[in-house]
Each structure stands twice: as structure tokens, then as C-alpha cells.
Backbone bond lengths (Angstrom), bond angles and torsions (degrees), N, CA, C in turn:
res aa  C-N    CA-C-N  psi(-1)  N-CA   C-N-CA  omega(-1)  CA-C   N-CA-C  phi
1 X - - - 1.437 - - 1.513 112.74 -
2 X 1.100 123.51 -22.67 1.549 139.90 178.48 1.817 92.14 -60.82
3 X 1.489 101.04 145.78 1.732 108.26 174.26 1.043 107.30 -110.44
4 X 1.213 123.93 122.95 1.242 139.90 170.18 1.765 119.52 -87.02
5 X 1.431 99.97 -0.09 1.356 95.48 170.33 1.428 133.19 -107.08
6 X 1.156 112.93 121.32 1.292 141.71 -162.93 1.750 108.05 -33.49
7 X 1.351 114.40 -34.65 1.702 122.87 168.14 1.223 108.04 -65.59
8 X 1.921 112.05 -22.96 2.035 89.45 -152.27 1.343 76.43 -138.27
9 X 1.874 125.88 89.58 1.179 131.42 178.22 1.866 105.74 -71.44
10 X 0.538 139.16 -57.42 1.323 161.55 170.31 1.491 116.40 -47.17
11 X 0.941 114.49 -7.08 1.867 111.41 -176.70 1.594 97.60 -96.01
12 X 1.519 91.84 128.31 1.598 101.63 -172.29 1.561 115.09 -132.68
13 X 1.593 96.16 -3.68 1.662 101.94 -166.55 1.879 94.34 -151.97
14 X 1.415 111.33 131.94 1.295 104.36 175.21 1.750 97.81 -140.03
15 X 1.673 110.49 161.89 1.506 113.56 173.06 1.997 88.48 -154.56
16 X 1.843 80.36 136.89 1.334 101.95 163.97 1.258 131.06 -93.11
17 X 1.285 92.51 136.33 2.029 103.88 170.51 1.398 110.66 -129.04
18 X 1.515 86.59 163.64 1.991 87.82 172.31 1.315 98.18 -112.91
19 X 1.117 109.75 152.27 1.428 126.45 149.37 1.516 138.82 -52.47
20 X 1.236 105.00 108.09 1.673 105.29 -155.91 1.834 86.07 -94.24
21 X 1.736 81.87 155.58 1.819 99.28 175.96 1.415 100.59 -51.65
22 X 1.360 124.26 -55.93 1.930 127.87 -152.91 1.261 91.03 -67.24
23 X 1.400 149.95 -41.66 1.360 146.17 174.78 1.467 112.99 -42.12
24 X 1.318 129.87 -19.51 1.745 131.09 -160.27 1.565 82.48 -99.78
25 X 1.609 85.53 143.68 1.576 106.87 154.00 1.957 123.58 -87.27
26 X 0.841 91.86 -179.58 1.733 96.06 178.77 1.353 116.04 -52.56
27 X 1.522 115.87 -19.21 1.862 114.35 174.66 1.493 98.20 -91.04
28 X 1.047 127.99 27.17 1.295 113.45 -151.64 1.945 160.13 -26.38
29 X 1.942 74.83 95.82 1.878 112.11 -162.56 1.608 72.36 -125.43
30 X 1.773 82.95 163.13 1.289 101.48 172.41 1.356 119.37 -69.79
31 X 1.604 124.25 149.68 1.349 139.04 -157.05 1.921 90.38 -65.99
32 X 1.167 136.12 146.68 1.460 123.23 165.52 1.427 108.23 -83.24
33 X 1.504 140.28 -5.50 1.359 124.91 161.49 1.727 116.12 -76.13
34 X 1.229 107.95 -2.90 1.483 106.65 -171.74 1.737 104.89 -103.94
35 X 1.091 115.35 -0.59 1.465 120.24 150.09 1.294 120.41 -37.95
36 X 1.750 93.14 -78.55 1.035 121.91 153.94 1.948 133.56 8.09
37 X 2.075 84.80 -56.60 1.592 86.19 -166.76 1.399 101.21 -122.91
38 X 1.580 102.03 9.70 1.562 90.93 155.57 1.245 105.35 -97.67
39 X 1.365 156.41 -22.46 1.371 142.96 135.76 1.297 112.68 -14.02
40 X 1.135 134.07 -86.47 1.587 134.44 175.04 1.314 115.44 -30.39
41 X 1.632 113.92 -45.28 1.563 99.20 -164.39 2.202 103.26 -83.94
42 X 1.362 98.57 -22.21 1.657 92.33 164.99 1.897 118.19 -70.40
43 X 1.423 105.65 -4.22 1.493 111.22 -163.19 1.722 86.73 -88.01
44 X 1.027 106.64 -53.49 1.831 132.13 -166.38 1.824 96.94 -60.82
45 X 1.225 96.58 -47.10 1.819 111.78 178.44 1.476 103.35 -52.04
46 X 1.222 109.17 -50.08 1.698 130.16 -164.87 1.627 95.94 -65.39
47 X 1.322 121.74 -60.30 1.557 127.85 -176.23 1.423 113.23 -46.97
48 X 1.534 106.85 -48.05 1.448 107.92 -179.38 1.334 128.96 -87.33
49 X 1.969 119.99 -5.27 1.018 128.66 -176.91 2.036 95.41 -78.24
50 X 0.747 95.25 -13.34 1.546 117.62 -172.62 1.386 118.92 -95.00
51 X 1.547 116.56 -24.74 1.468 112.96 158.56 1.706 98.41 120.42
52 X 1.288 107.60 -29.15 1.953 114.70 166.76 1.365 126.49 -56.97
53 X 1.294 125.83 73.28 1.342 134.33 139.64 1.568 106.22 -27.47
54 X 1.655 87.00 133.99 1.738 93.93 166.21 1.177 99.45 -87.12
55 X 1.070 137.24 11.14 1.673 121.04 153.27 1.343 134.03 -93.63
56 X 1.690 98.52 -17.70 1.409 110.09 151.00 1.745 121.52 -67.33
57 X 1.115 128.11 -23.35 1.567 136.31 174.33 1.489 122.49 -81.56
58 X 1.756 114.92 -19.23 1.197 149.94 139.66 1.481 116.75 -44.82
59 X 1.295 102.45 -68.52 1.352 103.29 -175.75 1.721 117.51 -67.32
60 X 1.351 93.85 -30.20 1.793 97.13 -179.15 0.907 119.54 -67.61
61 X 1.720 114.95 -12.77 1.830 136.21 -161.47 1.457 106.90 50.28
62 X 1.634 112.92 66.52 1.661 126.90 169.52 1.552 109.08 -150.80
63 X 0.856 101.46 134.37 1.455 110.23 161.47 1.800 126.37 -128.79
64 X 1.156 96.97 143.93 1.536 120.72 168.83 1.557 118.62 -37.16
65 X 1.768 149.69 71.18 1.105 128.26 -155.42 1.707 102.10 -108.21
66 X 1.306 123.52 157.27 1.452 128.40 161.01 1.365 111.72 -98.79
67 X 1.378 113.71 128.73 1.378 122.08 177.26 1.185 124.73 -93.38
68 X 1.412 116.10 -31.44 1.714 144.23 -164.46 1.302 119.29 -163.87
69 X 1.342 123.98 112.73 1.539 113.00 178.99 1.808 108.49 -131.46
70 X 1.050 124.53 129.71 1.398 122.27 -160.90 1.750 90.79 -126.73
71 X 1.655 100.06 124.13 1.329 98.44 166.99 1.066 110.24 -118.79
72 X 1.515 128.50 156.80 1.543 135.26 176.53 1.729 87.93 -128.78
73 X 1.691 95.56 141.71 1.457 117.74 -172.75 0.884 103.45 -105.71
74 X 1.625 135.20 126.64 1.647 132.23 179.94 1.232 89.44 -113.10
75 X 1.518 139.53 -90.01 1.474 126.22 -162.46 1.607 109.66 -126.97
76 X 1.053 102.90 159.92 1.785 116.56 -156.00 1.898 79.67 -76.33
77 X 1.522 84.51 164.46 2.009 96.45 168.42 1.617 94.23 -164.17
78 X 1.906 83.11 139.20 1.606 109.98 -178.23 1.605 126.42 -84.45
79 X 0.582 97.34 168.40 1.918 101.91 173.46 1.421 92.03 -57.10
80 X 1.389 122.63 150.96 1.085 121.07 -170.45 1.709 135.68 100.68
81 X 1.506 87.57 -58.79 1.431 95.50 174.42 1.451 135.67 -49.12
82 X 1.665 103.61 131.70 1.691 90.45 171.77 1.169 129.04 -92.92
83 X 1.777 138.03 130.74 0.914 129.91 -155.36 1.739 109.56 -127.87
84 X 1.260 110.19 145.90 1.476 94.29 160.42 1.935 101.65 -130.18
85 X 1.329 88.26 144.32 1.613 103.19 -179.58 1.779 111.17 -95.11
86 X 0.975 113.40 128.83 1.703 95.94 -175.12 1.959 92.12 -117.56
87 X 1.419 98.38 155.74 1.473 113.20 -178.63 1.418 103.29 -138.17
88 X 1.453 105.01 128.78 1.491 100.57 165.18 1.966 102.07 -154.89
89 X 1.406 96.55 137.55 1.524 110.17 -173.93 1.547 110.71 -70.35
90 X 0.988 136.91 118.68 1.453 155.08 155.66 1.871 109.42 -60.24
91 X 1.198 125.19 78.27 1.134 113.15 -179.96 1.982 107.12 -80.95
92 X 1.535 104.75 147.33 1.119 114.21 145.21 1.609 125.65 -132.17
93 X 1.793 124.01 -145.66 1.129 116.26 168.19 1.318 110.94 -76.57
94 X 1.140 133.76 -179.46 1.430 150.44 151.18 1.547 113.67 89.16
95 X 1.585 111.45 -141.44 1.398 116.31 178.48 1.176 127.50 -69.73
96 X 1.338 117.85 -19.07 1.606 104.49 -133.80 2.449 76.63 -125.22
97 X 1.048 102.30 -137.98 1.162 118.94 -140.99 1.961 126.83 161.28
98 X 1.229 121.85 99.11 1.436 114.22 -177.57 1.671 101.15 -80.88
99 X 0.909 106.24 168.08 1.597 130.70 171.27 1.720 116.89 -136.76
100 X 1.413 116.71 107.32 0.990 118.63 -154.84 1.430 110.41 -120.78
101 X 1.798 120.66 109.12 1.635 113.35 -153.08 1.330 98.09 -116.53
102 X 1.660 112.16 -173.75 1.352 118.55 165.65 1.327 89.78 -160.03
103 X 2.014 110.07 146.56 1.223 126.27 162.29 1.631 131.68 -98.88
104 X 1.183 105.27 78.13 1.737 87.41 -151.22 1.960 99.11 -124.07
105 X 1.530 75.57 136.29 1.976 93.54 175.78 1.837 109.13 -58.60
106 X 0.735 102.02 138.01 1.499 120.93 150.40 1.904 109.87 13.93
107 X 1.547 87.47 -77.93 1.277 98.74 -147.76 1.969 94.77 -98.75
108 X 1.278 106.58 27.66 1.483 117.88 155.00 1.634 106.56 97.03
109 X 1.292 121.68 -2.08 1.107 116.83 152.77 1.388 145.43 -53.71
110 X 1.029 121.04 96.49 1.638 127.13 178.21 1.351 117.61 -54.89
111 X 0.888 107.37 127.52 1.976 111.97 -155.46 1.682 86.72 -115.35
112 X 1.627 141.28 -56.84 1.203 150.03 -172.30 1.624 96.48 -150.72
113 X 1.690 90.29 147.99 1.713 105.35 131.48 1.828 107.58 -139.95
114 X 1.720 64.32 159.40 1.597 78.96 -179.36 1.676 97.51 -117.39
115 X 1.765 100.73 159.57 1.285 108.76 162.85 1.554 119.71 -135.89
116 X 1.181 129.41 148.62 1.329 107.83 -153.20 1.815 94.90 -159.39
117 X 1.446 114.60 138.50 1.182 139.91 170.45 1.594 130.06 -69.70
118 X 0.917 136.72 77.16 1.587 138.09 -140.97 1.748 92.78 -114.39
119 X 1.579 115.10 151.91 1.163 112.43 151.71 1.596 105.20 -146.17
120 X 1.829 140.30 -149.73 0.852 120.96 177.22 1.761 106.17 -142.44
121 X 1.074 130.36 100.20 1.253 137.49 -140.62 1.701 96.93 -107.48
122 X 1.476 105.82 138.59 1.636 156.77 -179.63 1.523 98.68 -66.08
123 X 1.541 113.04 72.69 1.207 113.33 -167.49 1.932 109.38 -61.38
124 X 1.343 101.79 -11.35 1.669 105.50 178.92 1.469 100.38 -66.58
125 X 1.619 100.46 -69.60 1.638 131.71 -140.55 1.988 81.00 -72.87
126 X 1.271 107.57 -55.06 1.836 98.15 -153.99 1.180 107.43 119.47
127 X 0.993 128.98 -25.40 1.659 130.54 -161.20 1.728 116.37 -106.68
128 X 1.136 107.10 145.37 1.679 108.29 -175.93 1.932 101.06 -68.49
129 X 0.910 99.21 131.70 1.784 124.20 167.55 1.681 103.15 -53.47
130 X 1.625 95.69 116.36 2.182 89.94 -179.65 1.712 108.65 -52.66
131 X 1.617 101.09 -37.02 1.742 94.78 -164.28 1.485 100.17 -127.60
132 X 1.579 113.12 101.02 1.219 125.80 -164.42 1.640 90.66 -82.60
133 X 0.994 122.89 -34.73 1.738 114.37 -172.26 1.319 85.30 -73.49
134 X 0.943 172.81 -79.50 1.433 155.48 -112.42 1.617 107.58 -80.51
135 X 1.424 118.15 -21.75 1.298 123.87 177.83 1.084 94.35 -80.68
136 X 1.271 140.33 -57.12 1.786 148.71 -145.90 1.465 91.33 -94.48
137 X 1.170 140.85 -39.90 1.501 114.38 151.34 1.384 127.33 -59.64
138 X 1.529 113.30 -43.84 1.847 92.51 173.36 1.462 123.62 -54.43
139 X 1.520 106.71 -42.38 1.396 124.53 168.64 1.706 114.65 -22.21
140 X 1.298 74.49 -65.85 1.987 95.01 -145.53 1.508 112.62 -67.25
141 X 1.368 124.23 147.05 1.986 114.46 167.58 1.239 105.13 -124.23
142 X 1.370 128.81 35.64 1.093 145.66 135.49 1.383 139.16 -154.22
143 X 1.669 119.25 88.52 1.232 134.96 -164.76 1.575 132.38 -35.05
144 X 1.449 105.69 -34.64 1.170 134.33 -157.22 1.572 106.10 -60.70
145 X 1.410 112.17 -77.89 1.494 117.61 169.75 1.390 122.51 -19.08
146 X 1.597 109.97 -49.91 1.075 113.58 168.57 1.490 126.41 -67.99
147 X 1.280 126.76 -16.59 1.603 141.76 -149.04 0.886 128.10 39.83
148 X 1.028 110.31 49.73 1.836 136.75 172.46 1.480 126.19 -87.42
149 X 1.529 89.81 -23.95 1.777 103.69 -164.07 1.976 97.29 -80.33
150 X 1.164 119.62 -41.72 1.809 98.35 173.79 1.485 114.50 -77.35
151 X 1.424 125.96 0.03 1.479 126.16 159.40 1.573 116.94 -43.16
């Protein structure tokens, strides 16, 4: 699961999907909002490969928010296609948090990446949490996914 490629330093965790027919638009390529939610569901993949139940993030009264997500489209993909999405967290200081993906076919084609602005929000208060790793470490029983564990 580790990336060994020199473009996608940071990819540490990936999950495959196929491409379903209802996902294509009228040219038929994948819809560009459904990027979108295969990003999330490798993000969600990532939480739980890690031991984070969204009912554990529930219970803590926090949730996972996106602030900014920027995708760049490299090549269209059909119904059919096999894909794996890779996610890996970019930690720095403060609130926020990057999320750093890739959409890529099978046979090494990069279909998208996305990049995306994450923080972890005070489901009481409203407000993003100063030290979101400190939650996702108490959280978590396995650091790694997240890239927390050589911190």
C-alpha cells in the first residue's frame, strides 16, 4: 500500500472500485461529481483501516469537515473500469490538515487527483479543533494509515 511513486509521495493507503454504468454521463466517462465520492469513500476507508468508526467521531462530538478540494482531470474512465483511489493525510501545524488522493486505472493510468483541505470540527462549539491529530490519535489503534505513527 506504500507508494513508491515518486509523483505521489504521500500515498499510503489505497481501495478499489469499479466503475458502475449509472456513474457515466451522456459522453460516457465518469460523471465528475462521482470523483468526488470515491475520494470520500477511500477517506472513510482510511478512518476505519485505522480503527475510527464514525461512531466513534460521533461519540467524541467531532466530525471530519472539507474545506477545499481541487481536482485536476487527467484521463476520462468508463463503466467498467478498475480503479484504485489512494488517500493519504498530509499533516501540518494548526487546524486544518491536507488530504492528498490519486485516481488511477489498473494499468497505471492516472485518471484524477484530488487535493483537499480537511480539518476536524467541535460538533458542540461549531468550530474546527486547534489539534486535529490529537483527536485522531486518541481515536485511532492504528496510527499508520493515518501517518501519524513516525510522528
Amino acid at each position: 500500500m506504500a507508494g513508491a511513486d515518486p509523483a505521489e509521495p504521500f500515498a499510503a493507503f489505497v481501495v478499489p472500485v469499479t466503475v458502475r454504468g449509472y456513474e457515466t454521463d451522456s459522453q460516457g466517462h465518469l460523471n465528475q461529481s462521482v470523483y468526488l465520492q470515491y475520494a470520500e469513500h477511500a477517506r472513510w476507508s482510511l478512518l476505519q483501516a485505522s480503527g475510527i468508526r464514525q461512531s466513534d467521531l460521533v461519540d467524541r462530538r467531532v466530525g471530519p469537515v472539507t474545506i477545499e478540494t481541487t481536482i485536476r482531470y487527467r484521463r476520462e474512465l468508463r463503466a467498467g473500469d478498475e480503479v484504485e483511489v489512494s488517500c493519504a493525510f498530509v499533516w501540518g501545524e494548526g487546524r486544518t490538515f491536507r488530504v492528498e488522493q490519486t485516481v488511477r486505472k489498473t494499468d497505471g493510468t492516472v485518471a484524477a487527483e484530488l487535493s483537499a483541505v480537511g480539518g476536524l470540527l467541535d460538533l458542540t462549539e461549531r468550530t474546527l479543533l486547534q489539534d486535529p491529530r490529537a483527536v485522531f490519535r486518541e481515536l485511532a489503534q492504528d496510527l499508520a494509515p493515518l501517518g501519524l505513527a513516525r510522528d
